[in-house]
VOVOMI-522512 format. One record per residue (C-alpha): residue number from 1; residue in three letters; x, y negated, z. Coordinates in nm, 2 decimals. Layout:
% residues N
+-----+---------+--------+--------+--------+
! num ! residuo !     px !     py !     pz !
+-----+---------+--------+--------+--------+
! NUM !     ALA !      X !      Y !      Z !
...
+-----+---------+--------+--------+--------+
This chain:
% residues 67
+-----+---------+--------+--------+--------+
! num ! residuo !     px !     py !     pz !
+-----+---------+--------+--------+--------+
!   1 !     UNK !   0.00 !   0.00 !   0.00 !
!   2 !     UNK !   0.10 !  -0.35 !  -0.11 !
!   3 !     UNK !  -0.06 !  -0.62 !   0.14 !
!   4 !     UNK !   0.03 !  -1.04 !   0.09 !
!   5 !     UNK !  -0.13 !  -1.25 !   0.31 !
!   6 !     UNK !  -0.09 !  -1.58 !   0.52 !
!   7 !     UNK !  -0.12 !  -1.67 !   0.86 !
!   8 !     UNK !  -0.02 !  -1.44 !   1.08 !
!   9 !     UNK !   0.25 !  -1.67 !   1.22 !
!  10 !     UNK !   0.10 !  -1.99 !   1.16 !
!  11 !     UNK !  -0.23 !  -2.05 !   1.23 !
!  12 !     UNK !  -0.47 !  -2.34 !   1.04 !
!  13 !     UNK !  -0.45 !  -2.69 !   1.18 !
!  14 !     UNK !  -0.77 !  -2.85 !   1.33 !
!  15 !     UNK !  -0.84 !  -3.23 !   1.21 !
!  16 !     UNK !  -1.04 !  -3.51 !   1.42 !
!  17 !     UNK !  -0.95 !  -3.36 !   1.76 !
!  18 !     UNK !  -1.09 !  -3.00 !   1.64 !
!  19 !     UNK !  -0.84 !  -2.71 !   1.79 !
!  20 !     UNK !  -0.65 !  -2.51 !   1.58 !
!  21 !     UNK !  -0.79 !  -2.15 !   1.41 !
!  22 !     UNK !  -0.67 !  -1.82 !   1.51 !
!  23 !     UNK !  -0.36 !  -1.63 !   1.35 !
!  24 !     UNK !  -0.41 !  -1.31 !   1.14 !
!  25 !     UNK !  -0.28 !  -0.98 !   1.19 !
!  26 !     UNK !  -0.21 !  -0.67 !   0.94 !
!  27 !     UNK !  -0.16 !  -0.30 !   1.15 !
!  28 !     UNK !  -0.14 !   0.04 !   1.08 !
!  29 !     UNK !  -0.20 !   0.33 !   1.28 !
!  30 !     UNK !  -0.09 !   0.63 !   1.19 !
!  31 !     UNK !  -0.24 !   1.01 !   1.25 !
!  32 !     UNK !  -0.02 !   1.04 !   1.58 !
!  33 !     UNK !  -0.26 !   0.71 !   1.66 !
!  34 !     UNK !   0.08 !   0.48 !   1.71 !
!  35 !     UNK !  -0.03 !   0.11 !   1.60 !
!  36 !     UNK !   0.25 !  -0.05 !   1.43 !
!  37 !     UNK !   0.26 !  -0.43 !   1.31 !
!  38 !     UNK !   0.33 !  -0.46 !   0.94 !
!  39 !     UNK !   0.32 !  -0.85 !   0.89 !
!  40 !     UNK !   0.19 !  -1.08 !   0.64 !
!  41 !     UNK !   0.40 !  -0.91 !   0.30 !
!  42 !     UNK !   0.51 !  -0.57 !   0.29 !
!  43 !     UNK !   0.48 !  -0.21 !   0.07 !
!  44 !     UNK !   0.43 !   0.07 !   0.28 !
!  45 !     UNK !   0.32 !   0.48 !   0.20 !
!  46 !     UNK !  -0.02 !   0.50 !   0.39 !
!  47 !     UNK !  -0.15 !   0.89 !   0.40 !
!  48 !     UNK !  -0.50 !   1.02 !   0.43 !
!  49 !     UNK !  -0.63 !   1.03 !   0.74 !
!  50 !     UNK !  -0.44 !   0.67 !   0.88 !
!  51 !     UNK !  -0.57 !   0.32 !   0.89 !
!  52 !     UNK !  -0.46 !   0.01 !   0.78 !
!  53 !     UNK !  -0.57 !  -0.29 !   0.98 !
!  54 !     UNK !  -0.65 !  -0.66 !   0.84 !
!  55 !     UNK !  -0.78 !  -0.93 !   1.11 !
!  56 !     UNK !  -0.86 !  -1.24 !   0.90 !
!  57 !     UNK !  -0.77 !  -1.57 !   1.04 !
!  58 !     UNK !  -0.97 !  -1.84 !   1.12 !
!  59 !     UNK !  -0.94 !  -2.18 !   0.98 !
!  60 !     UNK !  -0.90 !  -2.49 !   1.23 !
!  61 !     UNK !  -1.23 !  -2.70 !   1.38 !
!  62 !     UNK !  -1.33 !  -3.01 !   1.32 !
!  63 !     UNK !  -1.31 !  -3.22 !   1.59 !
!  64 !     UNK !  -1.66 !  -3.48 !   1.71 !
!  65 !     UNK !  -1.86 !  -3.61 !   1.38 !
!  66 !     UNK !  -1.89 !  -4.02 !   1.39 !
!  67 !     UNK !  -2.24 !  -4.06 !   1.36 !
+-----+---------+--------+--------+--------+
């Protein structure tokens, strides 16, 4: 498996006094159930029976609306 992503170390930037989103994360777990971190770009042999992992980010708030 071939997995790109963004994210997982820096997280989205809130604007207008909203608080920043949450980072991503990519894991694995193979059949022996070990849980192994495989970043944001990697190639790695994935076998039937494991599971690969993806935990979107979020994207950063918006702080108070001027009304």
């Amino acid at each position: 498996m071939s997995i790109l992503s963004e994210r997982r170390v820096f997280s989205g930037y809130g604007i207008n006094g909203g608080e920043n989103g949450q980072t991503g994360k990519n894991s694995y777990i193979n059949k022996e159930g070990v849980l192994k971190n495989v970043g944001s770009k990697n190639t790695f042999e994935v076998l039937a029976g494991e599971i690969v992992r993806i935990e979107t980010p979020s994207g950063g708030g918006y702080g108070k609306l001027c009304v």
